[in-house]
KEGURO-898908 format. One record per residue (C-alpha): residue in three letters; chain; x, y, z; residue number from 1. Coordinates in nm, 3 decimals. Each point is the difference from the previous one (the first is absolute). Layout:
residues N
<pt><marvo>ALA</marvo><doti>A</doti><xx>X</xx><yy>Y</yy><zz>Z</zz><drenvex>NUM</drenvex></pt>
...
END
This chain:
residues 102
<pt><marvo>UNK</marvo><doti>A</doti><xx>12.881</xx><yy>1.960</yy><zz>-6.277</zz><drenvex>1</drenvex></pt>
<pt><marvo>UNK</marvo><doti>A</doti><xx>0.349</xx><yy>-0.084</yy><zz>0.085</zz><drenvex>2</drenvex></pt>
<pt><marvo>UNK</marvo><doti>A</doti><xx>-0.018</xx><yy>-0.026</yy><zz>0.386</zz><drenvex>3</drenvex></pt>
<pt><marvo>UNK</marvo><doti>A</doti><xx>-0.343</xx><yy>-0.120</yy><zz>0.035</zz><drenvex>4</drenvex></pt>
<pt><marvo>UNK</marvo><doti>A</doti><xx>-0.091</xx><yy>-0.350</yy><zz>0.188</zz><drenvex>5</drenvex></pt>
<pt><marvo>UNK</marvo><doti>A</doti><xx>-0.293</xx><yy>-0.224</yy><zz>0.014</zz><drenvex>6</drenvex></pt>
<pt><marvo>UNK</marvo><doti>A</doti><xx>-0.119</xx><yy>-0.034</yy><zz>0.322</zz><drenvex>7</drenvex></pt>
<pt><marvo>UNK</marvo><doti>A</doti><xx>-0.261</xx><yy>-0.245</yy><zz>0.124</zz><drenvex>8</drenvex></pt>
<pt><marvo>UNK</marvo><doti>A</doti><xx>-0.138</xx><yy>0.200</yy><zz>0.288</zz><drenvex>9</drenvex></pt>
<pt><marvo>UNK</marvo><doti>A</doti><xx>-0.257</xx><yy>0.114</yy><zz>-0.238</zz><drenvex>10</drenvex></pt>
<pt><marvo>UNK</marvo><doti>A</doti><xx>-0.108</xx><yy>-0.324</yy><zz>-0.096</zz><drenvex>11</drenvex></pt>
<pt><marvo>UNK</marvo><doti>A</doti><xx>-0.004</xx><yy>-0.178</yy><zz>0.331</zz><drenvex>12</drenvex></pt>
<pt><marvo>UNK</marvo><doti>A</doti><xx>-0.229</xx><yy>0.292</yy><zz>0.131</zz><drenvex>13</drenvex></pt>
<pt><marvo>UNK</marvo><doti>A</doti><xx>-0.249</xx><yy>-0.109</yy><zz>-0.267</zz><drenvex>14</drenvex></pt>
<pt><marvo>UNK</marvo><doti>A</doti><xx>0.056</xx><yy>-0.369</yy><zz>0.104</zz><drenvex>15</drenvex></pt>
<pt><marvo>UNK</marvo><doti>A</doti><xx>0.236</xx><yy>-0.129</yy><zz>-0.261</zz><drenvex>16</drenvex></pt>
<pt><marvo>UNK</marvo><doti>A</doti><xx>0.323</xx><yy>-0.143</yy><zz>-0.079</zz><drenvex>17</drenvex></pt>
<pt><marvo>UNK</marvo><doti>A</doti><xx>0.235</xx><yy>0.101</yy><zz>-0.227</zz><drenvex>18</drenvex></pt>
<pt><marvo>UNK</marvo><doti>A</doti><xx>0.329</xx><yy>-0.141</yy><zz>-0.135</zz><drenvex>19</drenvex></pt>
<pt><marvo>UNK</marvo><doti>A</doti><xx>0.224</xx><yy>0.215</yy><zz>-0.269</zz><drenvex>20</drenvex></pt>
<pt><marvo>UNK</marvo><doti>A</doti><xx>0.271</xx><yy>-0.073</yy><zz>-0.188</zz><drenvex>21</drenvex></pt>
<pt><marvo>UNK</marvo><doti>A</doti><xx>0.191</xx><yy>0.311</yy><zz>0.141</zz><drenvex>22</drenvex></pt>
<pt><marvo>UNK</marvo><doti>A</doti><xx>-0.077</xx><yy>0.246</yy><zz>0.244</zz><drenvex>23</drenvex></pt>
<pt><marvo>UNK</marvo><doti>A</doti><xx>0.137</xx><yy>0.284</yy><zz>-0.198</zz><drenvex>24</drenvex></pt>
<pt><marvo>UNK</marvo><doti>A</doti><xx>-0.263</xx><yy>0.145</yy><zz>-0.255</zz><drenvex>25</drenvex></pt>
<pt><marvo>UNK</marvo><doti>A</doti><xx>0.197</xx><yy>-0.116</yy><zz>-0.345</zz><drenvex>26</drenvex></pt>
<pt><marvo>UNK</marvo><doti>A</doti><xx>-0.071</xx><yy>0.001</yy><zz>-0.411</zz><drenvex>27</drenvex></pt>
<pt><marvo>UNK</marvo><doti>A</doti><xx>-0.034</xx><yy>-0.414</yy><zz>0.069</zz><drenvex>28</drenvex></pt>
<pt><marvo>UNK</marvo><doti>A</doti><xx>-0.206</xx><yy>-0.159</yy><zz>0.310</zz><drenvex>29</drenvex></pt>
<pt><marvo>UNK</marvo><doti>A</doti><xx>-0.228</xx><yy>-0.252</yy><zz>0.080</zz><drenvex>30</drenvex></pt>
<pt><marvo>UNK</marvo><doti>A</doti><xx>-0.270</xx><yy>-0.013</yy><zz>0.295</zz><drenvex>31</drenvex></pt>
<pt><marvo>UNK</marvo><doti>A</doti><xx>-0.244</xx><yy>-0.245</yy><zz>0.176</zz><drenvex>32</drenvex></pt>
<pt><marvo>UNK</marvo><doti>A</doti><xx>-0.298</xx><yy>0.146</yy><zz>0.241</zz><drenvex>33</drenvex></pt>
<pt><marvo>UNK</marvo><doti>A</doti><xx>-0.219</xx><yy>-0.277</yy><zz>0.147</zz><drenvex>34</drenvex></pt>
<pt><marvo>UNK</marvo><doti>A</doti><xx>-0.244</xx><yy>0.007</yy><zz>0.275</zz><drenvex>35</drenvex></pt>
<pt><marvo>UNK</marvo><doti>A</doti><xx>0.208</xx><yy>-0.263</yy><zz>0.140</zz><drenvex>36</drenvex></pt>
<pt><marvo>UNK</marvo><doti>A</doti><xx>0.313</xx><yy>-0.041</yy><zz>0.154</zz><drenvex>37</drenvex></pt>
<pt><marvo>UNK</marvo><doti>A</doti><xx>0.290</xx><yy>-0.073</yy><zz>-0.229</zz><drenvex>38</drenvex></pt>
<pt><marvo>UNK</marvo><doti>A</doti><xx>0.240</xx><yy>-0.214</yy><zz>0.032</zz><drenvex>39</drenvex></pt>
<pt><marvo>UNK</marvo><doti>A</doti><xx>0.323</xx><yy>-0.171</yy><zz>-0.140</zz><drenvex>40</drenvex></pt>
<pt><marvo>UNK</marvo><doti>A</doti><xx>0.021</xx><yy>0.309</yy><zz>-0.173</zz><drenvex>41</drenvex></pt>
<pt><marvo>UNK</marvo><doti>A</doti><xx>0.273</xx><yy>-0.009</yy><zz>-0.281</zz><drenvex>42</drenvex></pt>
<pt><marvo>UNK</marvo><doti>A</doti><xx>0.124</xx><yy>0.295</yy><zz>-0.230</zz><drenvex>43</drenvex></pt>
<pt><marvo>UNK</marvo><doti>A</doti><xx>0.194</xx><yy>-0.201</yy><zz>-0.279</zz><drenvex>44</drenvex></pt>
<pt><marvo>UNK</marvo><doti>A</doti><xx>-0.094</xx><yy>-0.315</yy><zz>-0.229</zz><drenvex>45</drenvex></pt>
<pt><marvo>UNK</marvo><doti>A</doti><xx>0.093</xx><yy>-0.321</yy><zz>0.205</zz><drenvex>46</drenvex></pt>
<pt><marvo>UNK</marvo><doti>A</doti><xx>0.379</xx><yy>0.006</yy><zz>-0.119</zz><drenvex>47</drenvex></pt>
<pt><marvo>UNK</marvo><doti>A</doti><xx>0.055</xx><yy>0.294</yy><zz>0.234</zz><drenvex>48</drenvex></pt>
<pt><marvo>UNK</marvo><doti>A</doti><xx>0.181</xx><yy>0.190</yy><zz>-0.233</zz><drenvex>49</drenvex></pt>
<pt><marvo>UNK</marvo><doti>A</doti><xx>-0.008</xx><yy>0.392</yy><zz>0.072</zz><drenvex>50</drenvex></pt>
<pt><marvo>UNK</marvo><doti>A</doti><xx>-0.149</xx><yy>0.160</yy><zz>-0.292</zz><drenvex>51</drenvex></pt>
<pt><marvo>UNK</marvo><doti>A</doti><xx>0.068</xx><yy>0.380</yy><zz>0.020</zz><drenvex>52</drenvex></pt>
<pt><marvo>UNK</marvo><doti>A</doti><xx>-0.325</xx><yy>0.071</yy><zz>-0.193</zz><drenvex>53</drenvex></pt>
<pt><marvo>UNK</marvo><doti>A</doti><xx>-0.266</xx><yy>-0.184</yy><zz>0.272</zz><drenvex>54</drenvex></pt>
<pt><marvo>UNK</marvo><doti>A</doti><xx>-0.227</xx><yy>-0.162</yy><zz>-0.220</zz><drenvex>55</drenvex></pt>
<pt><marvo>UNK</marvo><doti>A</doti><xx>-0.178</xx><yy>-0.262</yy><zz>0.213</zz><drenvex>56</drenvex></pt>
<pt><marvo>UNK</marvo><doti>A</doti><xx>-0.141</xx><yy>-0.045</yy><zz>0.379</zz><drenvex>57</drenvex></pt>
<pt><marvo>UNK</marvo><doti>A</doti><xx>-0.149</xx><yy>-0.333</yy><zz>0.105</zz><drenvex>58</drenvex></pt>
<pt><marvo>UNK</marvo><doti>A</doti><xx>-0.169</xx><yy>-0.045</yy><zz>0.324</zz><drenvex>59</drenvex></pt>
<pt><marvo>UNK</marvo><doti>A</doti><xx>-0.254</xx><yy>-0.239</yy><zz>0.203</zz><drenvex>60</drenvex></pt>
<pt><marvo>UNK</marvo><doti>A</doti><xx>-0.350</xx><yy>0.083</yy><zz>0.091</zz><drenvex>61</drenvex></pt>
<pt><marvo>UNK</marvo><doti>A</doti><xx>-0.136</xx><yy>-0.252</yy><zz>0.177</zz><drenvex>62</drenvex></pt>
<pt><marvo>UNK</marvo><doti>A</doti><xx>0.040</xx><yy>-0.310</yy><zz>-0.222</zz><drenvex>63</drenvex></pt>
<pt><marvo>UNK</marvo><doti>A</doti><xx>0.081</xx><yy>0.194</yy><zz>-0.288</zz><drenvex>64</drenvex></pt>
<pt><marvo>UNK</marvo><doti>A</doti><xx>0.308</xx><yy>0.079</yy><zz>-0.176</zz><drenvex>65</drenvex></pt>
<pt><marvo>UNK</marvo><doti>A</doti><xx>-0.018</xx><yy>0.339</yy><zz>-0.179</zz><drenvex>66</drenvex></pt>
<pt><marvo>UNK</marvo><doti>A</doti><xx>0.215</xx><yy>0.125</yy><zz>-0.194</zz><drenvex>67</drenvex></pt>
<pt><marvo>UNK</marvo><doti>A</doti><xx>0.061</xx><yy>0.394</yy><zz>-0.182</zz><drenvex>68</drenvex></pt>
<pt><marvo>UNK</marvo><doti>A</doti><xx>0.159</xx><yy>-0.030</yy><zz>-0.305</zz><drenvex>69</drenvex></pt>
<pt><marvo>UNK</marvo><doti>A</doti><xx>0.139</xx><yy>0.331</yy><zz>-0.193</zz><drenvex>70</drenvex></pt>
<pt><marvo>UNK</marvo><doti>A</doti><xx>0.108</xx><yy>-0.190</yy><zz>-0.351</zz><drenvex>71</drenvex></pt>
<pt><marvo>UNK</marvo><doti>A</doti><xx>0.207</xx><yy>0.116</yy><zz>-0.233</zz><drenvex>72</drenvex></pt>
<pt><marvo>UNK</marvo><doti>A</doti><xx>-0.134</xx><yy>0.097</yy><zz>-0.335</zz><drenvex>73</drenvex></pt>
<pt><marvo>UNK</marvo><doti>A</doti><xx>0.111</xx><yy>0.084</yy><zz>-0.322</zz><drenvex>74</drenvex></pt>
<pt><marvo>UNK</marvo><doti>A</doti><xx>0.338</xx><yy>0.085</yy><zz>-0.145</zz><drenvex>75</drenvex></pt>
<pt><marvo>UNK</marvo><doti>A</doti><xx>0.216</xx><yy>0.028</yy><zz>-0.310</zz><drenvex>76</drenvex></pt>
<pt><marvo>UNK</marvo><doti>A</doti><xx>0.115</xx><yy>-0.409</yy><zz>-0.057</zz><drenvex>77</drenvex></pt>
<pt><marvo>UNK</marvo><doti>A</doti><xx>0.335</xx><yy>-0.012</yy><zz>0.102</zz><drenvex>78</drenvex></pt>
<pt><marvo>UNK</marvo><doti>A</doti><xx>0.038</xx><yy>0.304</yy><zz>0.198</zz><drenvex>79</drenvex></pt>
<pt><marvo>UNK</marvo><doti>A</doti><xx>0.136</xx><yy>-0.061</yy><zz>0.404</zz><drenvex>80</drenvex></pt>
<pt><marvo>UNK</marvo><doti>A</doti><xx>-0.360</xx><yy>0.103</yy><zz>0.085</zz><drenvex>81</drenvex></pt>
<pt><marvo>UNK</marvo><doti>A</doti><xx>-0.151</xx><yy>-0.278</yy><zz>-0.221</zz><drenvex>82</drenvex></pt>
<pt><marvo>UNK</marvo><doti>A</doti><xx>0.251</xx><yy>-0.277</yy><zz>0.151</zz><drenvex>83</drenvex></pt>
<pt><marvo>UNK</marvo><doti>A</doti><xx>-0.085</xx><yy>0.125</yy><zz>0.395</zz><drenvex>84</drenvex></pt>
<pt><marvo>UNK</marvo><doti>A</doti><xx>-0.334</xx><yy>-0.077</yy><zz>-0.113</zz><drenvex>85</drenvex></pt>
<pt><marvo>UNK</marvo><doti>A</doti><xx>0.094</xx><yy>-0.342</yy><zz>-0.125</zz><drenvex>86</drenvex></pt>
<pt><marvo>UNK</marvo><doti>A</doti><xx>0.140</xx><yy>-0.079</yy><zz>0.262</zz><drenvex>87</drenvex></pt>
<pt><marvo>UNK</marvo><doti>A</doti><xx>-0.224</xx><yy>0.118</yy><zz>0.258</zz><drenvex>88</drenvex></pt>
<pt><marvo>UNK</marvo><doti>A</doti><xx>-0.266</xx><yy>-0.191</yy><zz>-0.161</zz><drenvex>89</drenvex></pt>
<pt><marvo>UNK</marvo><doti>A</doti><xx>0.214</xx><yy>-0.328</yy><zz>0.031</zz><drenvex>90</drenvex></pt>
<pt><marvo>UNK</marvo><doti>A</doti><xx>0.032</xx><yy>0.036</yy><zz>0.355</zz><drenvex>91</drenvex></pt>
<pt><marvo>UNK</marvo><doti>A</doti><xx>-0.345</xx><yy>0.089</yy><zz>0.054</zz><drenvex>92</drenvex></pt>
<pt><marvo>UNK</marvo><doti>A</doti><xx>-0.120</xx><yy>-0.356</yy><zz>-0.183</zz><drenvex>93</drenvex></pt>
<pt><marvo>UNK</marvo><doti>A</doti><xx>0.284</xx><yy>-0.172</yy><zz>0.220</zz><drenvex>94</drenvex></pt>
<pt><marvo>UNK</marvo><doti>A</doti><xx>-0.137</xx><yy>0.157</yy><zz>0.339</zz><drenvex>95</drenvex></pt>
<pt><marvo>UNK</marvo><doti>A</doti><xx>-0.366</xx><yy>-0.074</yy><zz>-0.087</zz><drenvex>96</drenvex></pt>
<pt><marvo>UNK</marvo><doti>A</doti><xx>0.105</xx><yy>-0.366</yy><zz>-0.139</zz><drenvex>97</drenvex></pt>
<pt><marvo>UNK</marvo><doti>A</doti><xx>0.150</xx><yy>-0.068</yy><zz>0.333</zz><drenvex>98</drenvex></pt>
<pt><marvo>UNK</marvo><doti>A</doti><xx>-0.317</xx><yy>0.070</yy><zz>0.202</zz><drenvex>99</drenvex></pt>
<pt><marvo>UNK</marvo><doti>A</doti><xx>-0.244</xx><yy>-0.315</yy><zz>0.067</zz><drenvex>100</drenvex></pt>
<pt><marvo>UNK</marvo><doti>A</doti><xx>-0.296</xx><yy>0.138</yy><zz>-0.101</zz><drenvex>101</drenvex></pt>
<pt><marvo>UNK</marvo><doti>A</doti><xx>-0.336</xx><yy>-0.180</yy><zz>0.120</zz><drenvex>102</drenvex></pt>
END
């Protein structure tokens, strides 16, 4: 699929929205489609940091904050993958602490 893009066109003709993670069609990405208009749409946990692998999308829909998560999983304990995990995880729980929630 190297090559490939995600285009909205599609989407829009059927009267959606759509927000992705990256345009180009990779192993890793994460989508929203609403009826709705999105907005303050954001492709990284709230620390901004650029994570190669593009595991999480948030968006608003109307009142609503939405958010596609791809989560890491698994692992041999100990192994790089295992601590990227850990890690991602921590910021995740610091991003969704810092949101007032009603």
């Amino acid at each position: 699929m190297p090559g490939r893009t995600i285009s909205g066109a599609r989407f829009a003709s059927g009267g959606l929205s759509i927000g992705v993670s990256r345009r180009e069609i990779v192993q890793r990405a994460v989508a929203i489609l609403a009826k709705n208009e999105l907005h303050e749409i954001r492709a990284s946990l709230c620390d901004e940091v650029v994570d190669p692998q593009a595991r999480v999308i948030a968006a608003t829909v109307g009142q609503l904050r939405v958010f596609s998560i791809y989560a890491p999983n698994g692992q041999a304990v100990g192994s790089p993958a295992y601590e990227y995990k850990l890690h991602w995880y921590r910021r995740l729980l610091h991003c969704l602490a810092k949101r007032k929630i009603p």
